[in-house]
C-alpha atoms as one frame of an Amber mdcrd trajectory, in Angstrom:
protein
 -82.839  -2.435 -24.040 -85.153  -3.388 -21.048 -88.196  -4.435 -20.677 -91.193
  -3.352 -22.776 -93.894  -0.804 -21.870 -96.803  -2.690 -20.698-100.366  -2.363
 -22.060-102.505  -0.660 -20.825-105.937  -2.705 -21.418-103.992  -5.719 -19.116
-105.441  -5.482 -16.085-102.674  -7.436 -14.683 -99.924  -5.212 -14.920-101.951
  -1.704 -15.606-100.422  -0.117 -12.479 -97.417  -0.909 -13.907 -98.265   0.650
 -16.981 -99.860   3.556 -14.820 -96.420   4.385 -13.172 -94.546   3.985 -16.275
 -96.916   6.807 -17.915 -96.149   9.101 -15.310 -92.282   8.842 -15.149 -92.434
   9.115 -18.981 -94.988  12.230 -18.918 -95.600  13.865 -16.332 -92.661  16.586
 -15.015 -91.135  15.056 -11.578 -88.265  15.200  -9.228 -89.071  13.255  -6.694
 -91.231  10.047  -6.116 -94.008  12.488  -4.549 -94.429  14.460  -7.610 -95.744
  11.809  -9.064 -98.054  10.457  -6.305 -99.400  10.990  -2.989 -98.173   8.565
  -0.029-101.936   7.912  -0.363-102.316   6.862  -3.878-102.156   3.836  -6.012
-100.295   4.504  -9.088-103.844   4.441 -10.922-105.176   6.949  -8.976-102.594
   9.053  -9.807-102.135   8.516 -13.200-106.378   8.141 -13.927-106.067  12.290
 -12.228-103.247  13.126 -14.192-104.908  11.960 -17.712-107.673  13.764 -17.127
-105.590  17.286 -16.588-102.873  17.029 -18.858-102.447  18.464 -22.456-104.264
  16.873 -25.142-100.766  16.052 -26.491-100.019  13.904 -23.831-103.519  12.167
 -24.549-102.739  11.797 -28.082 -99.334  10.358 -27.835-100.580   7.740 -24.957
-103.914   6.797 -27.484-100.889   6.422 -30.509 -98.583   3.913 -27.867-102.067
   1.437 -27.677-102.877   1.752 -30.812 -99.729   0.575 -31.468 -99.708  -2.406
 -29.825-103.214  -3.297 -31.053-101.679  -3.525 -34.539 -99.170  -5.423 -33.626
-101.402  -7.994 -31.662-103.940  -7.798 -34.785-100.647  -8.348 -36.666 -99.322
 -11.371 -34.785-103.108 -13.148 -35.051-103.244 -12.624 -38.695 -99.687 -14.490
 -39.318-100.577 -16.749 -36.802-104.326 -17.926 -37.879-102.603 -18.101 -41.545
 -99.530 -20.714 -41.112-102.346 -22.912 -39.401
């Protein structure tokens, strides 16, 4: 299955998460479609964000949300078998 799709509020691997984003969303055929030469990932994906479709936004807020219930999830289960 692969690895999982990072988070995006870990500042550690948010480029990671940045490039991810764009392969998933934004239309490309080649590596420059998705960034200048001159770009980080997060510069590209922070200019995409703010031009796409709402849809996009929505479905990106929905993948964090996501994992915040699952974190809130794991701490509950976690702080209760103590």
């Amino acid at each position: 299955m692969g690895p999982k799709i990072s988070h995006r509020d870990q500042e550690s691997v948010y480029p990671r998460y940045c490039c991810l984003m764009l392969i998933l969303f934004k239309p490309w055929r080649s590596v420059s479609d998705l960034k200048q030469a001159t770009q980080s990932w997060t510069e590209s994906f922070e200019t995409f964000r703010r031009t796409c479709n709402e849809n996009i936004v929505f479905i990106l807020n929905n993948m964090q949300l996501l994992y915040e219930c699952k974190d809130s999830c794991d701490d509950h289960f976690v702080n209760h078998r103590l």
